[in-house]
C-alpha positions in Angstrom: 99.9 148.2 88.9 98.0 149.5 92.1 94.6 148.5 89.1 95.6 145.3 89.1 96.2 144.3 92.8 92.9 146.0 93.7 91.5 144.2 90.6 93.2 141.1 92.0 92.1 141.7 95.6 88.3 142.4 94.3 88.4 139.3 92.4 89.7 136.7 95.4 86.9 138.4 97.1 84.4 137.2 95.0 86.0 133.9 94.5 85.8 133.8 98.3 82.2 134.6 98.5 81.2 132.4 96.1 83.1 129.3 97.7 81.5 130.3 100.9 78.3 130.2 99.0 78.8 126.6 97.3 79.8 125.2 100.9 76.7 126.8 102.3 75.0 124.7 99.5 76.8 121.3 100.1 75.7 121.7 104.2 72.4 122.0 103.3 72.4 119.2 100.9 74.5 116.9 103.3 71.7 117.9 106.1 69.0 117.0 103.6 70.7 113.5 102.3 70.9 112.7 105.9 67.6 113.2 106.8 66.3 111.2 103.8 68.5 108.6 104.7 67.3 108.8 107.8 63.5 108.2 107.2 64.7 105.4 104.7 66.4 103.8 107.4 63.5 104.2 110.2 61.0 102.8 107.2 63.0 99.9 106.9 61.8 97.6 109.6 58.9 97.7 107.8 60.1 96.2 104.6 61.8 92.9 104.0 64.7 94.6 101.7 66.7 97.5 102.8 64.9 100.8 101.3 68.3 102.8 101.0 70.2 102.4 98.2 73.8 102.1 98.4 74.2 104.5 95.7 72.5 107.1 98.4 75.2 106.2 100.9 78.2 106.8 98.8 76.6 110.0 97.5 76.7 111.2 101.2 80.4 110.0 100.8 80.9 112.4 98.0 79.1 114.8 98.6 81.6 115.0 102.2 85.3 114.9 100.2 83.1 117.8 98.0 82.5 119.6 100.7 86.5 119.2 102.0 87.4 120.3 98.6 85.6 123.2 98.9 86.9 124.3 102.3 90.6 123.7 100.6 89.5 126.5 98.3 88.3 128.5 101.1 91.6 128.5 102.9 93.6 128.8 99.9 91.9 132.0 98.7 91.8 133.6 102.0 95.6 132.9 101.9 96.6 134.5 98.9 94.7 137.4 100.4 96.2 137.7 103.3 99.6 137.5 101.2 98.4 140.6 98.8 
């Protein structure tokens, strides 16, 4: 049994890096969709339609609840851990 719980334990680990990883990811793209929106937005006076799509918008939107979702599994794993 003692395999399996350090099997166990070696496996949240990784699930916890990896998490870690994939919201390491998301900040970096949330950082990068903002600046591009950003530009967009400062090019716009210069244009008679809006240059950001709204489809760019509601992928920052996503891309956020993503990025809460992936904290969730943070917190979660690290509990279980803790509990072992």
């Amino acid at each position: 049994m003692t395999d399996s719980l350090g099997d166990l334990r070696a496996t949240l680990d990784e699930v916890g890096t990896r998490l870690g990883e994939a919201l390491g990811y998301a900040e970096t793209a949330r950082a990068r969709l903002a600046d591009a929106v950003g530009l967009l937005s400062d090019l716009d006076a210069q244009h008679s339609e809006p240059l950001v799509p709204p489809a760019l918008r509601r992928a920052g939107d996503e891309l956020d609840r993503g990025r809460s979702l992936i904290s969730g599994g943070v917190a979660a794993v690290s509990a279980i851990g803790a509990r072992l």
